[in-house]
MIDODO-268911 format. One line per field, with one value per residue: residue number from 1; x negated, y negated, z of N, C-alpha, C, CB in turn. Coordinates in pm, 1 decimal, padded with zeros to 6 digits. Glycine has a CB too. Layout:
% MIDODO-268911
num <- c(NUM|...) $
n.x <- c(X|...) $
n.y <- c(Y|...) $
n.z <- c(Z|...) $
ca.x <- c(X|...) $
ca.y <- c(Y|...) $
ca.z <- c(Z|...) $
c.x <- c(X|...) $
c.y <- c(Y|...) $
c.z <- c(Z|...) $
cb.x <- c(X|...) $
cb.y <- c(Y|...) $
cb.z <- c(Z|...) $
This chain:
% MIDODO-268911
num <- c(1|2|3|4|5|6|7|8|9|10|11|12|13|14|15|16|17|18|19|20|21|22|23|24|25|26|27|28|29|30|31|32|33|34|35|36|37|38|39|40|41|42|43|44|45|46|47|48|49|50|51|52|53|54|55|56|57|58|59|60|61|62|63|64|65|66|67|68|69|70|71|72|73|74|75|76|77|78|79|80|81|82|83|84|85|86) $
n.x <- c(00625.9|00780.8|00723.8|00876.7|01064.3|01023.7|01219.6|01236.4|01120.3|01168.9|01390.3|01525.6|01769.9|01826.7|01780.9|01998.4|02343.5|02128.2|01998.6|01711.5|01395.2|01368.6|01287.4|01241.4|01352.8|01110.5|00965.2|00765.7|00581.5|00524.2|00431.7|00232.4|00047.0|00010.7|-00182.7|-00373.2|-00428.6|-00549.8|-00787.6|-00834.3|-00849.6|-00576.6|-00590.2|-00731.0|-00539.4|-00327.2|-00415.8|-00436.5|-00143.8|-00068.3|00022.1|00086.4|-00147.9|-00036.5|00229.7|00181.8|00116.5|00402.4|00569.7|00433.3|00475.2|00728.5|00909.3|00964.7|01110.3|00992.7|01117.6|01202.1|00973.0|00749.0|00810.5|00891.8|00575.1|00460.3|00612.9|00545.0|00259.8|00251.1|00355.7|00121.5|-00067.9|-00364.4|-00483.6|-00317.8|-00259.9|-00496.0) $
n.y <- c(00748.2|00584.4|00261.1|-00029.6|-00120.6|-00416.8|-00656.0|-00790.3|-00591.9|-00434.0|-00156.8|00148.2|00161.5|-00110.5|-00203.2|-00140.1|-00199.3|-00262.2|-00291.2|-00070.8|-00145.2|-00265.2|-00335.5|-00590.7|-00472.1|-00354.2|-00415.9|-00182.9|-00376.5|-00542.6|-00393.8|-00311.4|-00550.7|-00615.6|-00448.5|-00494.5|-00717.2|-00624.1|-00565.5|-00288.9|00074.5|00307.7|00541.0|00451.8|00273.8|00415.7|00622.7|00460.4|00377.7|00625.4|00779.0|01021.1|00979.0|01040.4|00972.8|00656.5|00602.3|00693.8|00454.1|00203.9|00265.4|00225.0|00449.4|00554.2|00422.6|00248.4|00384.7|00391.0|00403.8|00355.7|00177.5|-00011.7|-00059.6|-00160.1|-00422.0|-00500.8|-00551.6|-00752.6|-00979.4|-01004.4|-00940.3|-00696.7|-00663.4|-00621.5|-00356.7|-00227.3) $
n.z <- c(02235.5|01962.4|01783.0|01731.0|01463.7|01256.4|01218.2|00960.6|00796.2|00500.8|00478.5|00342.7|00455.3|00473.2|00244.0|00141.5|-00164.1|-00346.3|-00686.2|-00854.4|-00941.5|-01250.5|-01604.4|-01847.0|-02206.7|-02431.9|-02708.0|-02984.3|-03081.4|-02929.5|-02705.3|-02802.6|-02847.9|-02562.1|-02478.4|-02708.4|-02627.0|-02385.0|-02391.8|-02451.4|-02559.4|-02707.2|-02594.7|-02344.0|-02223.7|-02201.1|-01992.9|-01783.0|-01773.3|-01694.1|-01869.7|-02212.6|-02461.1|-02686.0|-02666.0|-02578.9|-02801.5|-02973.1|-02846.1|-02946.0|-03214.8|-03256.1|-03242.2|-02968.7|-02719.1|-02422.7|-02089.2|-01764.9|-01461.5|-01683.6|-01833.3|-01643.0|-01533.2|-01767.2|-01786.2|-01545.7|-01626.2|-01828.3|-01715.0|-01535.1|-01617.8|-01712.6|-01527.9|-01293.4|-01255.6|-01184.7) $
ca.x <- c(00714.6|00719.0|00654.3|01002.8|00981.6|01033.7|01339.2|01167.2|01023.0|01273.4|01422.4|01618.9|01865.3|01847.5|01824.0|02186.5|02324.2|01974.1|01932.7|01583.5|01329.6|01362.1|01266.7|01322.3|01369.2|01033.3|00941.4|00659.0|00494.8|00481.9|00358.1|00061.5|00003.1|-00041.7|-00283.1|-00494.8|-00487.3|-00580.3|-00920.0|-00819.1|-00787.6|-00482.8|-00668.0|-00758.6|-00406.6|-00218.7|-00455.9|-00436.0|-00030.1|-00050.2|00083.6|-00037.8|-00236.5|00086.7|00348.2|00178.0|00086.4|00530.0|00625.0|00365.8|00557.3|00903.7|00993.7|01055.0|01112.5|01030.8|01194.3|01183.8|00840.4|00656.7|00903.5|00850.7|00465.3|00423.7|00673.5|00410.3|00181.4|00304.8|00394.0|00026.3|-00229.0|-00331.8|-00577.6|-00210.2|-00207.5|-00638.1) $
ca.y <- c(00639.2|00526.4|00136.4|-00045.9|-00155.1|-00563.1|-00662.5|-00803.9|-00482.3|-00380.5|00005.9|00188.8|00165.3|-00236.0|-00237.2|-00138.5|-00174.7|-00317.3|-00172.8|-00018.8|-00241.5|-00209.8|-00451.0|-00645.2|-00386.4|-00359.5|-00380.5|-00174.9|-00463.9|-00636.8|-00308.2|-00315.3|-00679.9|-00617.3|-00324.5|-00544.0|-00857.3|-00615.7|-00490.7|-00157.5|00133.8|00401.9|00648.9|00394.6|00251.7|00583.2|00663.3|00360.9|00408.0|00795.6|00848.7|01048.1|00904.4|01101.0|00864.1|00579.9|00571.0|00630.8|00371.3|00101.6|00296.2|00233.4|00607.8|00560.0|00300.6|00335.7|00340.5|00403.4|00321.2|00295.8|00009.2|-00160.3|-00127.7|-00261.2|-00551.0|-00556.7|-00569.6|-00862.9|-01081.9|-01089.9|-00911.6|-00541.4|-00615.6|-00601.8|-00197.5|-00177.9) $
ca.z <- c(02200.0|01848.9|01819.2|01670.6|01331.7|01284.5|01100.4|00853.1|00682.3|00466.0|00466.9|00280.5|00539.1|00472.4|00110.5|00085.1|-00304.0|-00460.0|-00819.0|-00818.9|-01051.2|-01365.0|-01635.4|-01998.0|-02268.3|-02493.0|-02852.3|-03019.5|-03141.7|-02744.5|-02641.5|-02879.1|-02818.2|-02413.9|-02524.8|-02713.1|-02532.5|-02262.2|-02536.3|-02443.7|-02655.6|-02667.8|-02472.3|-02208.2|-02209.7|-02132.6|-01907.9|-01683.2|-01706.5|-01672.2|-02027.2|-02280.6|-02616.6|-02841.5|-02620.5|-02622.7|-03022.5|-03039.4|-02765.9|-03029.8|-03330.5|-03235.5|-03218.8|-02871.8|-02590.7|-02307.6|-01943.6|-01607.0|-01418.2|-01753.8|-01839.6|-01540.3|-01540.8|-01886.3|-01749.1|-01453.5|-01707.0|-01919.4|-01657.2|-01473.6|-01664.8|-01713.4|-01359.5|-01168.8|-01214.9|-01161.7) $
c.x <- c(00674.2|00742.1|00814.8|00973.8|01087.3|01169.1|01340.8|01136.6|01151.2|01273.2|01493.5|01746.1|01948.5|01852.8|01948.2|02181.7|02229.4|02002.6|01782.5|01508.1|01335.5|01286.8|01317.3|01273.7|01171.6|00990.9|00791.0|00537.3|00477.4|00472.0|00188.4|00025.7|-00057.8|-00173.3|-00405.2|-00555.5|-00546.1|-00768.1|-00946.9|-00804.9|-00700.4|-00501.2|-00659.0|-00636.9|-00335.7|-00277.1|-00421.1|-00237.1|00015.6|00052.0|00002.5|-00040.4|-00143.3|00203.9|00340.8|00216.6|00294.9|00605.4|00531.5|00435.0|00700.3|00951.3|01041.1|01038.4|01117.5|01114.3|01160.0|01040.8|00749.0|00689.2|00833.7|00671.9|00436.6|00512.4|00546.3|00312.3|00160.3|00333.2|00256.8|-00081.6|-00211.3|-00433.2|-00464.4|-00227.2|-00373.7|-00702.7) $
c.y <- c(00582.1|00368.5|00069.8|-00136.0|-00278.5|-00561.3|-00733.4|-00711.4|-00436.1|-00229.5|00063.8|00159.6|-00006.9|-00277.3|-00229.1|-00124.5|-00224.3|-00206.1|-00133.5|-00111.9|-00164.8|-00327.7|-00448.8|-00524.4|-00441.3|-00357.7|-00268.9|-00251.5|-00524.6|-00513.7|-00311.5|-00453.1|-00668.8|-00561.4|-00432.0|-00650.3|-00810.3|-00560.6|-00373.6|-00077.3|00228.5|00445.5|00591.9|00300.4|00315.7|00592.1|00550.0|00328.8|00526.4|00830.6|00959.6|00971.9|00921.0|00964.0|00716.6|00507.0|00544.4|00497.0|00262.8|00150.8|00231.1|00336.8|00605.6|00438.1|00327.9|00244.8|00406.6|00351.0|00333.0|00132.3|-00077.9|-00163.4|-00193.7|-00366.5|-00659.4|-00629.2|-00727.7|-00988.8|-01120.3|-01003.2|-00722.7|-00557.5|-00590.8|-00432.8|-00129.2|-00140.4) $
c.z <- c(02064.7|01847.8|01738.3|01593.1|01311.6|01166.3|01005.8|00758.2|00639.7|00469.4|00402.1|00380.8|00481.8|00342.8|00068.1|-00085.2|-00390.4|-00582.3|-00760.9|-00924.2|-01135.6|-01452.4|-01808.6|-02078.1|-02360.5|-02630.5|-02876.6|-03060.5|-03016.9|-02692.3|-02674.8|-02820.0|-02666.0|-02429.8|-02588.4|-02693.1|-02395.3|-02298.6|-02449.5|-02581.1|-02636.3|-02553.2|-02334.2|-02122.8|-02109.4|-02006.8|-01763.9|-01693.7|-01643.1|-01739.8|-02096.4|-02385.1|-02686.3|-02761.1|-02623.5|-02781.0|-03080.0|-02969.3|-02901.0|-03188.8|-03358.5|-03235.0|-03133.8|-02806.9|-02500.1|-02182.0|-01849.4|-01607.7|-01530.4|-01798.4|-01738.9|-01482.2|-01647.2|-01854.1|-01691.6|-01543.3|-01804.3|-01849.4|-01595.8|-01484.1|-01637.3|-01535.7|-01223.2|-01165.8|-01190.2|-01016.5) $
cb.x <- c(00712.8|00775.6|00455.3|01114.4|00968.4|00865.7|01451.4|01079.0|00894.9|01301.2|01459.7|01590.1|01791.7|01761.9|01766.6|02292.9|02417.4|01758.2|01906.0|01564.2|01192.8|01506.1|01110.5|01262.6|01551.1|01007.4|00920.4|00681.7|00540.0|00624.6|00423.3|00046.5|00127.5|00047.8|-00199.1|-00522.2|-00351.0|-00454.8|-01117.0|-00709.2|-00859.4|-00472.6|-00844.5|-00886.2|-00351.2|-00244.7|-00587.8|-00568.0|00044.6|-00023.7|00088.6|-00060.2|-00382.6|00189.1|00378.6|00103.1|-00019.7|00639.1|00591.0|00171.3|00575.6|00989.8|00937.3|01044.3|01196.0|00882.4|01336.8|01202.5|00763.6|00638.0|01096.0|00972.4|00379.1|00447.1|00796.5|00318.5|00212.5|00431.8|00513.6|00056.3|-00386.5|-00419.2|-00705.7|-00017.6|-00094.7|-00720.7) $
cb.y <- c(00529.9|00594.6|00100.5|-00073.7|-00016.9|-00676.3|-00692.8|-00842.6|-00335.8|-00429.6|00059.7|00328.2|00188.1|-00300.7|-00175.0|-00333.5|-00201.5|-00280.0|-00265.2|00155.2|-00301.6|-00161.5|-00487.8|-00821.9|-00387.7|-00316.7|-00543.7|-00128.6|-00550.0|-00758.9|-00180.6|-00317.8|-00787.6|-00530.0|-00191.8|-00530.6|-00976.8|-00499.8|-00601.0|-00139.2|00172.2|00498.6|00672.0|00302.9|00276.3|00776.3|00696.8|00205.9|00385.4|00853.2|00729.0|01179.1|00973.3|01373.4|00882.0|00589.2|00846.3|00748.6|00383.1|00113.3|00432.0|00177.0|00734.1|00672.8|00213.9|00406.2|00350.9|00570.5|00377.7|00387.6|00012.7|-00149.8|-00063.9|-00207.0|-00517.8|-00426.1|-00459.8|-00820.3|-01059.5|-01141.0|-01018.6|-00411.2|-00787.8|-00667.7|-00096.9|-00281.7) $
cb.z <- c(02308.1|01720.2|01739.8|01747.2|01186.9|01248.9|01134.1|00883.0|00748.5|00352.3|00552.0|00236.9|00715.1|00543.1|00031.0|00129.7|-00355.9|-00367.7|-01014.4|-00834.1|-01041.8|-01411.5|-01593.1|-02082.1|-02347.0|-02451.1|-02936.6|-03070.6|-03265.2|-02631.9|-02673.2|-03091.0|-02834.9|-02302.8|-02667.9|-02784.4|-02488.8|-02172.2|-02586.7|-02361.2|-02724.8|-02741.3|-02497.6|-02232.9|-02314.6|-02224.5|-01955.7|-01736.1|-01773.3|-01525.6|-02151.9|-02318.3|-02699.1|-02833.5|-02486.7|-02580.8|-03159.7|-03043.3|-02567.2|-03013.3|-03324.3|-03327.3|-03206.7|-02788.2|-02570.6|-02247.5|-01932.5|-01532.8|-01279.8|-01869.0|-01781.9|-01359.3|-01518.4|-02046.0|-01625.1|-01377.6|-01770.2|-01987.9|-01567.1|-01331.1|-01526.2|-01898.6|-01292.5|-01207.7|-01380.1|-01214.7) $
């Protein structure tokens, strides 16, 4: 018998039309800023989003912007410290 799950816990079933998180668009210059208010360097950046060092360096360029779940950890990130993703 499996145990019946409280109707509280949400499910996909119960999320219905939710978007999925996303978050506020990013600049290169409030990417770098998280980075070194976090006194990280590239390397240790990427690594602790599971980027690499070349994506970071263009996401702090402006070459690119990013999205999906890097977006919304550097949101994470910005709203309550780099120790939210540690």
């Amino acid at each position: 018998m499996s145990p019946a799950i409280p109707s509280e816990i949400p499910t996909l079933r119960r999320l219905g039309d939710r978007t999925p998180a996303t978050g506020e668009p990013m600049t290169g210059e409030a990417i770098r800023a998280l980075r070194e208010r976090a006194h990280v360097s590239q390397a240790v950046f990427a690594r602790y989003l599971n980027l690499t060092v070349g994506y970071v360096s263009q996401l702090e360029r402006g070459a690119k912007r990013p999205t999906g779940p890097a977006l919304v950890l550097l949101n994470l990130i910005r709203r309550k410290g780099i120790e939210a993703i540690l």
